[in-house]
Legacy VTK file of the C-alpha trace (Angstrom):
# vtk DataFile Version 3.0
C-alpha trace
ASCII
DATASET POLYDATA
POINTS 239 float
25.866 -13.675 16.776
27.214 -11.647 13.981
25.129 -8.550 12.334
24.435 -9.521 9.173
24.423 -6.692 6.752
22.187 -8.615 4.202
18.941 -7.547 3.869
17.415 -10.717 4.207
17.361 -13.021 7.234
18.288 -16.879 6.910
16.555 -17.708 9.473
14.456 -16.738 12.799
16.358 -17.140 15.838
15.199 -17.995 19.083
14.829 -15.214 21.098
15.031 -15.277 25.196
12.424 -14.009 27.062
9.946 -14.947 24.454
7.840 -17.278 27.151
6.039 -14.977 29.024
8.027 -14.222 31.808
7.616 -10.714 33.061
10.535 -8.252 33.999
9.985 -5.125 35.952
6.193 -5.723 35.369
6.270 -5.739 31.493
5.349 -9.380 29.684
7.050 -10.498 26.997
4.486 -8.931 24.570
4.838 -5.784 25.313
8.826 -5.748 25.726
8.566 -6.886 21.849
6.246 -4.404 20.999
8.544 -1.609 22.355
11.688 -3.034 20.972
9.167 -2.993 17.564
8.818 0.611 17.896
12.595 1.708 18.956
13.608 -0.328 15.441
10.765 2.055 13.448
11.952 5.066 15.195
15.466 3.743 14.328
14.851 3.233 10.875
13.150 6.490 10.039
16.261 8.395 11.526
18.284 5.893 9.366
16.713 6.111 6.025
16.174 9.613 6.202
19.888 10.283 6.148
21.223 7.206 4.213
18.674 5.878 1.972
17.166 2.738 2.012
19.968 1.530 -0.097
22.534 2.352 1.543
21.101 1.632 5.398
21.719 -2.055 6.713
20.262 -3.973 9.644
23.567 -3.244 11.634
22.971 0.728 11.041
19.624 0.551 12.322
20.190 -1.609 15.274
23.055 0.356 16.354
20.676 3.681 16.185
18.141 1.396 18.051
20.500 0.122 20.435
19.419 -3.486 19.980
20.832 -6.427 18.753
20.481 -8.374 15.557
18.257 -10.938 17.126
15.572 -7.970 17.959
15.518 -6.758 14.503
14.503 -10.544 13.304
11.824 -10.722 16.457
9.802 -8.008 14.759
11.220 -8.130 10.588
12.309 -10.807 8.223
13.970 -8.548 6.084
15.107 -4.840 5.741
12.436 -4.133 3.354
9.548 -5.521 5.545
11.292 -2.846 8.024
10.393 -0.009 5.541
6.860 -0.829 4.468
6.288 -0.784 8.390
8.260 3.207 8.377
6.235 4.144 4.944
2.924 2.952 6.957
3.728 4.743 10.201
3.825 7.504 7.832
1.254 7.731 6.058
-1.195 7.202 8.715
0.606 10.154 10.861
-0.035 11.975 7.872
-3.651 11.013 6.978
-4.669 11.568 10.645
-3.047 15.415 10.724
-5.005 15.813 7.423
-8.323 14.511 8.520
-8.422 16.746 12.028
-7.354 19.990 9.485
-10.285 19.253 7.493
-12.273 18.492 10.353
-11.952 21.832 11.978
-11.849 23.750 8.105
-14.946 25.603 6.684
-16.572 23.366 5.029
-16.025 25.311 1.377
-13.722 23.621 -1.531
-10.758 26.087 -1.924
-10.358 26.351 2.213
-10.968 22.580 2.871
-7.783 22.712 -0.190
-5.500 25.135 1.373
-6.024 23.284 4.797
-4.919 19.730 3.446
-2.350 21.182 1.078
-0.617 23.072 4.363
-0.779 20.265 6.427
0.745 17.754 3.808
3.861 20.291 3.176
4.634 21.931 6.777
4.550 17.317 7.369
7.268 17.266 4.691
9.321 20.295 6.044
9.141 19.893 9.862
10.870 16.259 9.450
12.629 15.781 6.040
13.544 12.298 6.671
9.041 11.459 5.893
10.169 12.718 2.497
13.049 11.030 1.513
11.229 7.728 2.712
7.863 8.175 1.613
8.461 10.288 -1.635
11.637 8.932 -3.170
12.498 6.288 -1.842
9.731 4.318 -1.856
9.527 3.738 -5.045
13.138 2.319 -5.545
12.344 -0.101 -2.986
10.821 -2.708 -4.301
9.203 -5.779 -2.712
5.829 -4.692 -3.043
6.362 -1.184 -2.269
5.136 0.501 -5.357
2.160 -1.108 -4.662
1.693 0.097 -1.315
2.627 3.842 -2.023
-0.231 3.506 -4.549
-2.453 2.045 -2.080
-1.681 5.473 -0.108
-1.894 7.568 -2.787
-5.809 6.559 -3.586
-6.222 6.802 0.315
-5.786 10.861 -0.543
-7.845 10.664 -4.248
-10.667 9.196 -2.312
-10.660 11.508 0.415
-10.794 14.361 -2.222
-13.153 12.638 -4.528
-15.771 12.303 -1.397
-15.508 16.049 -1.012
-15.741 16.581 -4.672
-18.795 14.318 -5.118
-20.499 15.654 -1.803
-19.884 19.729 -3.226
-20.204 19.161 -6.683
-22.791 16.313 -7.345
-23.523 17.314 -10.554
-20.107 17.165 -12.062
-20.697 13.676 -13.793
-23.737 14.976 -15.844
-21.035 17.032 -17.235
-18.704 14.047 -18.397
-16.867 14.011 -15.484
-15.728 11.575 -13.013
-14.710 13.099 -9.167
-12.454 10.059 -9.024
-10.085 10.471 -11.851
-9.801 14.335 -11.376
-9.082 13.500 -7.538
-6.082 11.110 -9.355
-4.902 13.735 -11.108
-4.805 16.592 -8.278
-2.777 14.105 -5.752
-0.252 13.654 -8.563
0.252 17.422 -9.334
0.685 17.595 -5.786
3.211 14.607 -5.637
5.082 16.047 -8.172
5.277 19.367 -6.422
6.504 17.953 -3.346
9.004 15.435 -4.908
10.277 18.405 -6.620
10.309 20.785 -3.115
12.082 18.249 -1.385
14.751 17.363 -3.738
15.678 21.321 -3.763
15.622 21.196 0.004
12.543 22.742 0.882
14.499 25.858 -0.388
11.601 27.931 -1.470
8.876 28.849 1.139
6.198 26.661 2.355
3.798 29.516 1.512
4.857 29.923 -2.159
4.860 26.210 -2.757
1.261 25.835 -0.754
0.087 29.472 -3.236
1.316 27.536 -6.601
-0.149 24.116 -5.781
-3.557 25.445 -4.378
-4.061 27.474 -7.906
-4.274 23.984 -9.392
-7.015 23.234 -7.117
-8.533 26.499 -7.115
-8.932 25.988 -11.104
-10.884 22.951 -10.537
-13.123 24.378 -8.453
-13.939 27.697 -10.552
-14.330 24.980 -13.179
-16.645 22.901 -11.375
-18.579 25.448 -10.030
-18.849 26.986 -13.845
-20.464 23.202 -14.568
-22.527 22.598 -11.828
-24.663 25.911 -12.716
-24.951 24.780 -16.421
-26.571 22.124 -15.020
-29.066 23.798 -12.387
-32.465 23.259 -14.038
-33.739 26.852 -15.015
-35.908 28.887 -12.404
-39.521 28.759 -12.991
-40.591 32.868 -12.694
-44.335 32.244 -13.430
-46.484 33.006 -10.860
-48.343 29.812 -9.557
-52.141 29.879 -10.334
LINES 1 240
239 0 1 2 3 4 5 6 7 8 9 10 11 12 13 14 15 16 17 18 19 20 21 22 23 24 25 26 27 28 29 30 31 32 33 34 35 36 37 38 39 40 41 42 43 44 45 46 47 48 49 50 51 52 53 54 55 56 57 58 59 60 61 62 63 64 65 66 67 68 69 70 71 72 73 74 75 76 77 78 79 80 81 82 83 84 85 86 87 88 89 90 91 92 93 94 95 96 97 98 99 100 101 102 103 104 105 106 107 108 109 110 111 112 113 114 115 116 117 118 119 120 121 122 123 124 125 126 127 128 129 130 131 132 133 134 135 136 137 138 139 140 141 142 143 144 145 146 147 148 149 150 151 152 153 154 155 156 157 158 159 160 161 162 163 164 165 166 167 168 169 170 171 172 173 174 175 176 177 178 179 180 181 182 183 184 185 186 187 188 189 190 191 192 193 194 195 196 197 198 199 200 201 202 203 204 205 206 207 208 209 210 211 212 213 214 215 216 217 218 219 220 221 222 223 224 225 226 227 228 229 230 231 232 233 234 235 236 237 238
């Protein structure tokens, strides 16, 4: 069989193996599940340095050393392959980010700094996660706008939770912890779209010092609010 280098499949083929049998102790479940993971791996190597548009199912196989008929096991079509890379991703990322919190004073600008760090040393220790999950992801199509939204308010909740949990008063100011979380992941996308399509030139510490002043603002702002809002102290001495 031929590599197609269409991004869609025609058809599932049969694929040998595929009843159970096992070989050198492994089923047929797991040998699929491996050959699942070689074609991510595969991918993210491949997308990285071509593009999405510019990457077939014979490029990836070939880095995967697999045949067509293992890319169609696990993926009907090139972009189902790339929602499963932009996934892989983003939980990678989201899992770094929630053990740097975890182990973070618990006080707004360092619980900042911590995620911010951890979001751009992820960008610059593999460039390939950026060119997939912050260009082009949205050029994809087939659903994918939707999904890197779906990731993006994975991040605005996480920050809106600490918002609402430090500064519970905020929305007896007018505000609302979710759309200001909105708006801090976007500076922060923008930043980083930005970093990455000069290279990562500039220095992970100067990009982490100009991005965390955006949050630091909102924090001196919402601290500013939250004690307009303490009720006053009663001085009186009690009867």
């Amino acid at each position: 069989m031929s590599v197609s280098r269409n991004r869609v499949n025609p058809g599932q083929p049969s694929i040998p193996g595929s009843s159970g049998r096992r070989y050198g102790g492994v089923d047929s479940q797991e040998r699929q599940r491996q050959r699942k993971l070689k074609l991510v791996e595969a991918a993210l190597a491949v997308f990285g340095e071509q593009g999405f548009h510019q990457s077939t199912v014979r490029d990836v196989c070939k880095q995967a050393q697999l045949t067509s008929r293992y890319f169609y096991e696990s993926f009907d079509s090139m972009g189902a392959l790339f929602k499963e890379v932009y996934a892989q991703i983003h939980r990678e990322l989201m899992q770094q980010t929630i053990m740097s919190l975890a182990s973070c004073q618990p006080e707004p600008d360092k619980l900042a700094e911590a995620a911010l760090r951890t979001f751009f040393e992820f960008i610059r220790d593999d460039p390939r996660r950026a060119r997939v999950a912050l260009i082009d992801a949205l050029n994809v199509g087939e659903n994918m706008v939707e999904l890197a939204d779906k990731a993006s308010q994975d991040y605005a909740h996480l920050i809106a939770g600490f918002m609402l949990q430090m500064f519970p008063r905020l929305s007896q100011s007018g505000l609302d912890h979710q759309v200001i979380a909105d708006g801090l992941v976007g500076a922060n996308t923008r930043i980083a779209t930005q970093w990455v399509a000069d290279r990562c030139k500039t220095p992970v510490d100067d990009v982490l010092r100009n991005a965390l002043s955006i949050f630091k603002a909102c924090t001196m702002y919402a601290r500013t609010l939250e004690a307009q809002t303490l009720p006053p102290q009663n001085n009186a001495a009690p009867a």
